[in-house]
MDAnalysis code that builds the backbone (N, CA, C; Angstrom):
import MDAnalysis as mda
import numpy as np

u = mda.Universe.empty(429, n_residues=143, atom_resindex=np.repeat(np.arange(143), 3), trajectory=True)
u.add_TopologyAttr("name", ["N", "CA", "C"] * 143)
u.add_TopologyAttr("resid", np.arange(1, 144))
u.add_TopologyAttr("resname", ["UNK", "UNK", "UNK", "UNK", "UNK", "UNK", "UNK", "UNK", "UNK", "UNK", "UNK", "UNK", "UNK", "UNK", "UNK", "UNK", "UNK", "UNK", "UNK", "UNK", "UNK", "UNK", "UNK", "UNK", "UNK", "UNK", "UNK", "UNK", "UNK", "UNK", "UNK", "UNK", "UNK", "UNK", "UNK", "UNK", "UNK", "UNK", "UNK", "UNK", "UNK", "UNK", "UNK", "UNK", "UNK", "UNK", "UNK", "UNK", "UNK", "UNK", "UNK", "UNK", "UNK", "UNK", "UNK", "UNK", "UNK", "UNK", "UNK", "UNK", "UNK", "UNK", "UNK", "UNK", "UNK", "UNK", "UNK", "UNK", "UNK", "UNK", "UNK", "UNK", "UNK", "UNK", "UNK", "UNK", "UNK", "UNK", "UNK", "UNK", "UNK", "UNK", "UNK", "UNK", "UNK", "UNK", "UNK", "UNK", "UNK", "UNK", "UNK", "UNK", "UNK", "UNK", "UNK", "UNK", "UNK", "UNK", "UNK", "UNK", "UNK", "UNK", "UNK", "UNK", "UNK", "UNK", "UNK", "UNK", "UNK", "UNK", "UNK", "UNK", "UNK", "UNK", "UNK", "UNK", "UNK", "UNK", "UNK", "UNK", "UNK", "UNK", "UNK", "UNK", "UNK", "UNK", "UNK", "UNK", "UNK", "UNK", "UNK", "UNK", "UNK", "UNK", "UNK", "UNK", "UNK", "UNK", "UNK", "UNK", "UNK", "UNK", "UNK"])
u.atoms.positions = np.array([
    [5.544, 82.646, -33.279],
    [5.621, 82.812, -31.844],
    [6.037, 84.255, -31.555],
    [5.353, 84.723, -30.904],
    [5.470, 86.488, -30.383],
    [6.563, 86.427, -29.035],
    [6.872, 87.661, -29.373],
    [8.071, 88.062, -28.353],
    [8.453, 87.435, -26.927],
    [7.213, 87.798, -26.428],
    [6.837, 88.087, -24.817],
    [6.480, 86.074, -24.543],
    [6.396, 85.081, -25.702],
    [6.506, 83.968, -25.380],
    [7.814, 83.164, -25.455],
    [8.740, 83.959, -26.590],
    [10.051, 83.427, -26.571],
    [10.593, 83.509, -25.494],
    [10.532, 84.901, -24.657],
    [11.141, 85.287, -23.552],
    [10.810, 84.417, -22.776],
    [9.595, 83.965, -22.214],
    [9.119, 83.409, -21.586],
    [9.520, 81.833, -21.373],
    [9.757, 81.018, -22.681],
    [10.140, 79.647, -23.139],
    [11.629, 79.796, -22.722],
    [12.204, 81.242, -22.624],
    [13.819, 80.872, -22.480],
    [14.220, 80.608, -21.496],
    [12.994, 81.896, -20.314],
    [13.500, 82.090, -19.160],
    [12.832, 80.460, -18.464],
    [12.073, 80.028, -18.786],
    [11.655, 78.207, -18.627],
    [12.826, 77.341, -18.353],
    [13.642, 77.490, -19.563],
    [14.885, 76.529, -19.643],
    [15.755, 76.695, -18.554],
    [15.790, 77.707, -17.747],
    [16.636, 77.758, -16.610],
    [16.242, 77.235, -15.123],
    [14.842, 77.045, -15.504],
    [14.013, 76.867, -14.085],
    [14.242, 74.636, -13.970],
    [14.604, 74.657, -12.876],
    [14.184, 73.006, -12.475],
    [13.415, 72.381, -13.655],
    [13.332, 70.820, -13.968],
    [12.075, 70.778, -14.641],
    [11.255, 70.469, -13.698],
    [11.584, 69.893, -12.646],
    [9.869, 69.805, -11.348],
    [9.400, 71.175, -11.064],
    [10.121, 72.416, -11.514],
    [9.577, 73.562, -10.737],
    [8.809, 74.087, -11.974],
    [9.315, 73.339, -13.083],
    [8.846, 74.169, -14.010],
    [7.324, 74.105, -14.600],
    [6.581, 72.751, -13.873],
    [5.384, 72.282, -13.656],
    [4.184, 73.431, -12.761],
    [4.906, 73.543, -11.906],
    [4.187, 74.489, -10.872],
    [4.599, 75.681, -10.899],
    [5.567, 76.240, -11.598],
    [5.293, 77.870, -12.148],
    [4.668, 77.507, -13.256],
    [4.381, 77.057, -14.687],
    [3.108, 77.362, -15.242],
    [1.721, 77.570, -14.962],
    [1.787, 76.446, -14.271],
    [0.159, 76.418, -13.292],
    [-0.382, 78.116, -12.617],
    [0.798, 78.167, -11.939],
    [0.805, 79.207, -11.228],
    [0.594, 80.500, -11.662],
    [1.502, 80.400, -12.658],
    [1.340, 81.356, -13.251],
    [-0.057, 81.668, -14.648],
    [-0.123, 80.865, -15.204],
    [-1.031, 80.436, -16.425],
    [-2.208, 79.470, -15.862],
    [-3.044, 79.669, -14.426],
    [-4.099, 78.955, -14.296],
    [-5.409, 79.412, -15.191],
    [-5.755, 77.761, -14.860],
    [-7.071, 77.569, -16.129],
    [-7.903, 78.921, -15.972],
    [-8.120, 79.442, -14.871],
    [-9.147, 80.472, -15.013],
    [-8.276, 81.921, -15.158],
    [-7.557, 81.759, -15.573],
    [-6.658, 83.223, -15.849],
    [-6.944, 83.584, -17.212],
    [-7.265, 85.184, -17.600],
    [-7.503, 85.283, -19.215],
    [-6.275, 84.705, -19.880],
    [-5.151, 84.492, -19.449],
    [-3.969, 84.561, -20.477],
    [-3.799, 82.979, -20.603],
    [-4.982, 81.919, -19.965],
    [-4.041, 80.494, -19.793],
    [-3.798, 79.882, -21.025],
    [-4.199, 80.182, -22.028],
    [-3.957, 79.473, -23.163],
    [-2.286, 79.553, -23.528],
    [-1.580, 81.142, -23.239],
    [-0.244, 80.589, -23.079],
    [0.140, 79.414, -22.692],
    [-0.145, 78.758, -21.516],
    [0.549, 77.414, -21.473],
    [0.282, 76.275, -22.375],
    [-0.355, 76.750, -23.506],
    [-1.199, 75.483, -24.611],
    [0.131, 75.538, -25.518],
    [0.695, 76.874, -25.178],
    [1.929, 77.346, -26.132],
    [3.336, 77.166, -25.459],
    [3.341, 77.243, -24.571],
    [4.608, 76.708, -23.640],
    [4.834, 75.213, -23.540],
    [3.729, 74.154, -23.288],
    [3.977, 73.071, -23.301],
    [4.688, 72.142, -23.975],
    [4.094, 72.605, -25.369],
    [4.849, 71.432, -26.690],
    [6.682, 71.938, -26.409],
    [7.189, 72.625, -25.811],
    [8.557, 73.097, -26.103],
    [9.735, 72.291, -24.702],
    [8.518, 71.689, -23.930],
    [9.601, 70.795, -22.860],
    [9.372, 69.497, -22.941],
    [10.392, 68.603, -22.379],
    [10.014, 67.557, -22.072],
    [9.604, 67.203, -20.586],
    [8.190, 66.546, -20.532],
    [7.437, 66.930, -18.969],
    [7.741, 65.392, -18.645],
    [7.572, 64.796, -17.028],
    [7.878, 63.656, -16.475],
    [6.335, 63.045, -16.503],
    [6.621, 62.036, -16.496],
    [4.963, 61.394, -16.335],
    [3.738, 62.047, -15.358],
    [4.484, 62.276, -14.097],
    [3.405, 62.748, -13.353],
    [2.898, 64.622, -13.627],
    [3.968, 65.244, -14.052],
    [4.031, 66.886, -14.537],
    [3.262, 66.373, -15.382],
    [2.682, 65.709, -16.577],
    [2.391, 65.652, -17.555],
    [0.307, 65.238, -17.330],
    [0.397, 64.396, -15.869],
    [-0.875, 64.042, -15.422],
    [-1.072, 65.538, -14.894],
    [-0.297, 66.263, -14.121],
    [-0.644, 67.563, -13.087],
    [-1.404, 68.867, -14.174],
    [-0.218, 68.752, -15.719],
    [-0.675, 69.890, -16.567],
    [-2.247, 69.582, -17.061],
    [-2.321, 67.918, -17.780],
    [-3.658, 67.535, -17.985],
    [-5.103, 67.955, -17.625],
    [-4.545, 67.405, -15.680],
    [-5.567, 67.403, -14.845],
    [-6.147, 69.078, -14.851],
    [-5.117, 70.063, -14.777],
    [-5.381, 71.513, -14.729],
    [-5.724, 72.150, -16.200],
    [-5.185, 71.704, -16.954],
    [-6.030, 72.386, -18.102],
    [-6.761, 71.984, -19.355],
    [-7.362, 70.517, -18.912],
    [-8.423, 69.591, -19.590],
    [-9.606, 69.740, -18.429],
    [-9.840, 70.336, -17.685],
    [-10.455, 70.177, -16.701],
    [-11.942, 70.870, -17.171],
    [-11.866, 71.896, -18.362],
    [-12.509, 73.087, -18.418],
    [-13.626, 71.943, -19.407],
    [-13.598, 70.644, -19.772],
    [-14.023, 70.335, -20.894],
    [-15.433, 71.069, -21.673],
    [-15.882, 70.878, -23.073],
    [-14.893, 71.146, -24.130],
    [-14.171, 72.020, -24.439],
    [-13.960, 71.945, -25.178],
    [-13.291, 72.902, -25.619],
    [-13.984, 73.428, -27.225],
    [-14.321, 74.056, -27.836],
    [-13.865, 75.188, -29.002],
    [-13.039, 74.541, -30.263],
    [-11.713, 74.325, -30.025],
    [-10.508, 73.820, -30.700],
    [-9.829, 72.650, -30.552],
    [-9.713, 72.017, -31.142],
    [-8.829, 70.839, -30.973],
    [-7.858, 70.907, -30.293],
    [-7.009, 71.744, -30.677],
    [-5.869, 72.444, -29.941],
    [-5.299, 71.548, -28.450],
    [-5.887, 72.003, -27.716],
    [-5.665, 71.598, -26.204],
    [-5.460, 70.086, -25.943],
    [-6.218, 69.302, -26.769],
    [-6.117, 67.568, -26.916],
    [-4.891, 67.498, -27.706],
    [-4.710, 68.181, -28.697],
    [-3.469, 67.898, -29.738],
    [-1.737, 67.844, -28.562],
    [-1.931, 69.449, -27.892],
    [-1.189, 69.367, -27.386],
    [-0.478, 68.399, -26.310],
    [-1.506, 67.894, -25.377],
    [-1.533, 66.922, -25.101],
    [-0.975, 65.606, -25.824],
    [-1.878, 65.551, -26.715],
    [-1.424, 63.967, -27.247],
    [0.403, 64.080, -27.775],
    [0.756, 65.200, -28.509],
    [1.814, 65.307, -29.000],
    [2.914, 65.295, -27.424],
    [2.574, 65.147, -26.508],
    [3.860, 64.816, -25.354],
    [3.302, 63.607, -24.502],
    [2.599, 62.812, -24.713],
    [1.957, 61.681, -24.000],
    [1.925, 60.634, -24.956],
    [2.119, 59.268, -25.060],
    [1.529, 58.584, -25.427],
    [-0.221, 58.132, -25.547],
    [-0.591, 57.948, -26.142],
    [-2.180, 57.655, -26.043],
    [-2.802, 57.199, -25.286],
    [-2.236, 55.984, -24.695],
    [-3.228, 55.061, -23.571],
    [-2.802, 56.289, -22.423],
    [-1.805, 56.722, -21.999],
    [-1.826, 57.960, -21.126],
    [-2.908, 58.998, -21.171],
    [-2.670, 59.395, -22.496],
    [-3.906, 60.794, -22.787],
    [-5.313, 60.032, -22.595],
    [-5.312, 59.254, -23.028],
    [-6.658, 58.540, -22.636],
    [-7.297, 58.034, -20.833],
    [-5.975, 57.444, -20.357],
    [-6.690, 57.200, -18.847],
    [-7.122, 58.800, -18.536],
    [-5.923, 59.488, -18.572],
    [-6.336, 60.569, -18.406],
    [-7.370, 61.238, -18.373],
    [-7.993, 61.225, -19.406],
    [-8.970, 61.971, -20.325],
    [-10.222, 61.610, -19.707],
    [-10.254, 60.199, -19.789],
    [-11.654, 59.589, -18.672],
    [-11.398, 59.979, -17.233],
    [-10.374, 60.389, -16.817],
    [-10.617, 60.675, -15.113],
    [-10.818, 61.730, -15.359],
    [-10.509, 63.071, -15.754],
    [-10.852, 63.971, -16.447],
    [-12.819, 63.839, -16.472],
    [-13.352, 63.580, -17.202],
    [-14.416, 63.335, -17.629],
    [-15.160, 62.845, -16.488],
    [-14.600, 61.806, -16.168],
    [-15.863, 61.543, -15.120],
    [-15.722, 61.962, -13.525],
    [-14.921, 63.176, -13.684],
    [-15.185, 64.975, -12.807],
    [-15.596, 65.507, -13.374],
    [-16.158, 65.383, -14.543],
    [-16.609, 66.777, -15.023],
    [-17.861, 67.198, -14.843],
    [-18.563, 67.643, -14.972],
    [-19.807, 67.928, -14.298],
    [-20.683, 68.957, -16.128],
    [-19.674, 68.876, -16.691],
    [-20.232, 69.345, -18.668],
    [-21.467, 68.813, -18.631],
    [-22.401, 69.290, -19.902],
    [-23.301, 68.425, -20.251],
    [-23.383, 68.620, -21.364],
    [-22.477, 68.407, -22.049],
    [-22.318, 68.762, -23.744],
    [-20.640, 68.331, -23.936],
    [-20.497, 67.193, -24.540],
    [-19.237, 66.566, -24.956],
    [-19.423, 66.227, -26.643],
    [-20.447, 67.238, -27.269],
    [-20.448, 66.870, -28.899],
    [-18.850, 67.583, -29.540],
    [-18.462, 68.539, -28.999],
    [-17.231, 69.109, -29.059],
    [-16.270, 67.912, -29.035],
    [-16.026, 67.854, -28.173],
    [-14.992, 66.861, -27.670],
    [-14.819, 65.258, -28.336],
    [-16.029, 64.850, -28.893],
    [-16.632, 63.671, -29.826],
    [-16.058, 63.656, -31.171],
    [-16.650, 65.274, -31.027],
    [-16.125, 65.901, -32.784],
    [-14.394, 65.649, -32.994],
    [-13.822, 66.581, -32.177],
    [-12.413, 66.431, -32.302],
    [-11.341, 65.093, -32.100],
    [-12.262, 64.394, -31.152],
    [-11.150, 63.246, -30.761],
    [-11.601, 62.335, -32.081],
    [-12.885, 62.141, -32.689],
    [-13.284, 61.322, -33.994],
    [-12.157, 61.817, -35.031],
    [-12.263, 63.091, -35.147],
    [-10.890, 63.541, -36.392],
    [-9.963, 63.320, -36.189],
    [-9.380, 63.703, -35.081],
    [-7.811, 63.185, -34.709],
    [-7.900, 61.992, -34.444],
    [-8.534, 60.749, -34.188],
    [-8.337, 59.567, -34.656],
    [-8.513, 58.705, -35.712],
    [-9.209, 59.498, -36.649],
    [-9.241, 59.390, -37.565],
    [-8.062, 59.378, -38.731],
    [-7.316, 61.055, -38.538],
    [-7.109, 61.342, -39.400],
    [-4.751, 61.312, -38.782],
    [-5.104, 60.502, -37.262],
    [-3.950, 61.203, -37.248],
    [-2.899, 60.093, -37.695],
    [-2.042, 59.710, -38.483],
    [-1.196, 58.631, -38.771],
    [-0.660, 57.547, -37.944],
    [-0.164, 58.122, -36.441],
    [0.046, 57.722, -35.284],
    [-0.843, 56.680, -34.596],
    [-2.189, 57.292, -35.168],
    [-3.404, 56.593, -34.533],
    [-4.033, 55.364, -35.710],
    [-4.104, 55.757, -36.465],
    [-4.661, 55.187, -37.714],
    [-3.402, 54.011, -38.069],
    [-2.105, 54.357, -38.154],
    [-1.660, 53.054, -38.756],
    [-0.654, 52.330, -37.891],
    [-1.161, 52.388, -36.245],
    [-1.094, 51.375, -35.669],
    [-1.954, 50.655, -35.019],
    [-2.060, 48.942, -34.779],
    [-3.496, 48.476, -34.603],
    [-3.685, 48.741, -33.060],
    [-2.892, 48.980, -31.893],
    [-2.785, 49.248, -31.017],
    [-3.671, 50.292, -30.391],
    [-2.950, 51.487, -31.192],
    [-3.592, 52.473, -30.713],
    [-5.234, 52.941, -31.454],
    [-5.055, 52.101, -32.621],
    [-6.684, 52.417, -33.460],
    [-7.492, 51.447, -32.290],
    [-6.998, 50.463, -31.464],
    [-7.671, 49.877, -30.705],
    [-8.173, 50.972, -29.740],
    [-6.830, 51.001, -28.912],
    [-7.435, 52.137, -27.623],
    [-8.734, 53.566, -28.259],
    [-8.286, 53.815, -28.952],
    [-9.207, 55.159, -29.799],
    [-10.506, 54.713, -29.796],
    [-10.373, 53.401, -30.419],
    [-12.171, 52.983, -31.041],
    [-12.583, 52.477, -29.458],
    [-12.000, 51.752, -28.385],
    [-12.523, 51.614, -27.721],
    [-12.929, 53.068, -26.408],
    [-12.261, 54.044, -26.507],
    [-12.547, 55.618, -25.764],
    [-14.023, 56.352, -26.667],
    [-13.638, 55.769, -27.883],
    [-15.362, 56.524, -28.563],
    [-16.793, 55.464, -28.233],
    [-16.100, 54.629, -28.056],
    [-17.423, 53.620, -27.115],
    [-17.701, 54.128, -25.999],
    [-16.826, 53.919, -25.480],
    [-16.722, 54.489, -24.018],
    [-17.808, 56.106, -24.057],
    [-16.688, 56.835, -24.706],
    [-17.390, 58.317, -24.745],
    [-19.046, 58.048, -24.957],
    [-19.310, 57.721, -26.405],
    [-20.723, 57.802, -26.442],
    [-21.676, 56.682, -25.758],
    [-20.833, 55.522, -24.664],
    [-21.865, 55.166, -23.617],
    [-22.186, 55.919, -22.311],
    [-20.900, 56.812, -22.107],
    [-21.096, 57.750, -21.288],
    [-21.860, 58.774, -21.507],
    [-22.142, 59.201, -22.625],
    [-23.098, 60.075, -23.022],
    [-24.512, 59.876, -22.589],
    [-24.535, 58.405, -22.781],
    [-26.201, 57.735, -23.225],
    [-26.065, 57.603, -21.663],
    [-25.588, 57.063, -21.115],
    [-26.061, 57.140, -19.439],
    [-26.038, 58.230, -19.313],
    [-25.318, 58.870, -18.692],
    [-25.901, 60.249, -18.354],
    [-26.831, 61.019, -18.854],
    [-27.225, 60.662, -19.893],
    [-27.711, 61.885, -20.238],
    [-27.665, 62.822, -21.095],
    [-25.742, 62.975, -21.494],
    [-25.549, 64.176, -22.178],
    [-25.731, 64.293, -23.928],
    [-25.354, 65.387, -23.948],
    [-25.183, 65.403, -25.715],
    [-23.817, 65.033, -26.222],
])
């Protein structure tokens, strides 16, 4: 972690945690070159259920993504069936036409992630979001 983010994570800890939702945004919006900082700020608080739908909604919005990254972060402060409603409201705003990215990564990380894999719960919710995903594909249209 580089300088100018420690500073940043410290001066965090002093702010509200409701305020501390809407200065990231604010500061680190999705269309800003620098927003991936907040991919790096996130894992370091604990966010409230709805801060946690607000960060989602603003920076899953861009779908796909490139990197796993951005889902990881996510999943690592949400429970799953969360990241998941999520993820489908997410999705069906999105206006993408290419979710092979997004197929790719959520198949590995459910695959491969322990959390997911060795409980029957959540291997449920998973296998039933990759149905989901690739019937949403086939209706629409997409790849």
């Amino acid at each position: 972690m580089n300088e100018e983010l420690r500073n940043i994570i410290k001066q965090l800890r002093n702010i509200d945690q409701e305020k501390r939702c809407e200065w990231l945004i604010s500061t680190y919006p999705p269309d800003n070159e620098n927003y991936y900082f907040a991919f790096q700020i996130i894992p370091h608080f604990s966010w409230s259920k709805k801060d946690r739908a607000i960060l989602m909604q603003n920076y899953l919005k861009k779908l796909s993504f490139a990197s796993e990254k951005p889902y990881l972060i996510f999943l690592k402060i949400m429970p799953l069936n969360e990241f998941l409603t999520l993820l489908k409201a997410i999705l069906l705003k999105s206006e993408t036409k290419d979710l092979d990215l997004l197929k790719y990564h959520l198949n590995r990380e459910f695959t491969y992630n322990e959390n997911i894999k060795n409980n029957e719960q959540n291997k449920q919710l998973s296998d039933n979001f990759i149905l989901f995903l690739n019937e949403y594909c086939k209706i629409n249209k997409i790849k």
